[in-house]
N, C-alpha and C positions, 0 to 999 in steps of 0.2 A: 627336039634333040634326041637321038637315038645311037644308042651307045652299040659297039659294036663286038665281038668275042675275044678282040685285041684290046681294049681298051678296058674289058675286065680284069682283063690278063696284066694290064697293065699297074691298076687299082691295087688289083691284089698284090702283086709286086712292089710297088708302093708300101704298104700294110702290109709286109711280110707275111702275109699269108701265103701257103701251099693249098693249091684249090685242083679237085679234080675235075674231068671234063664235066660229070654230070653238075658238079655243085657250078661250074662257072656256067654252063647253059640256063641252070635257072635262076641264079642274080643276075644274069643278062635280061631274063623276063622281069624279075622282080626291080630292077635299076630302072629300064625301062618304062615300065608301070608307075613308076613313080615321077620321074620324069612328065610322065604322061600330063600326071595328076598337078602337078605342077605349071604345066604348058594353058593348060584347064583353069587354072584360079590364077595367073596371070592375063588369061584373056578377061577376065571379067571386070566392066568398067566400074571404076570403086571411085569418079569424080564426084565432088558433092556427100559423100561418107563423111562422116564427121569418126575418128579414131577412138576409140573403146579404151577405157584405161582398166577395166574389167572388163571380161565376158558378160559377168551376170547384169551388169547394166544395161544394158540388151533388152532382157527379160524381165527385169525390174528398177527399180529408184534406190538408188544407190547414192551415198552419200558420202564422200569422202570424209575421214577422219584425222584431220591433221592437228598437230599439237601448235601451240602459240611457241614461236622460236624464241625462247629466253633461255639466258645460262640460267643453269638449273645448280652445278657444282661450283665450289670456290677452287679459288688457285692452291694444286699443291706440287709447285713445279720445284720447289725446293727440298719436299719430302720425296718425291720421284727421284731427284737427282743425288739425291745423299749417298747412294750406292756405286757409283760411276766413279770409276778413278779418275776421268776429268773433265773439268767445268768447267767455262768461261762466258761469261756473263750470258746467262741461263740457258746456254746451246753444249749440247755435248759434244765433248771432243776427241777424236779418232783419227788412228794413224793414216798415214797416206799410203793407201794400195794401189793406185794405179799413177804411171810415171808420164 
């Protein structure tokens, strides 16, 4: 996919930016290049990849660190709510903004 001098033009317009000829000539090389780079690491067949949930697992034995899921805090849903000018059965209550 190759972008064109209208379609930086366009970009930039988009982004409010003011871009002069020279700077749109070489984001057109630099967009482009990238593009490129991209065109580049979507040809590469990655079936059979197993997905990295870190980089560094790659290069080493990594072990994930997860906590045992337990409530850790007690209920203090009625100390939270003692500030609210209104409560009804433990959900706060707020006016109606849209009709």
């Amino acid at each position: 996919m190759a972008l064109t001098p209208q379609d930086v033009s366009r970009i930039a317009n988009l982004a409010r930016l003011e871009l002069a000829d020279s700077e749109q000539a070489a984001l057109l090389g630099q967009l482009n290049g990238f593009f490129s780079i991209v065109e580049q690491m979507s040809a590469v067949d990655t079936s059979g990849v197993e997905p990295l949930y870190t980089p560094l697992s790659a290069v080493q034995d990594v072990q994930l660190r997860l906590r045992e899921d337990a409530v850790t805090e007690t209920d203090q849903r009625e100390l939270n709510q003692r500030s609210a000018p209104a409560v009804e059965d433990g959900l706060f209550l707020v006016p109606k903004v849209i009709e």
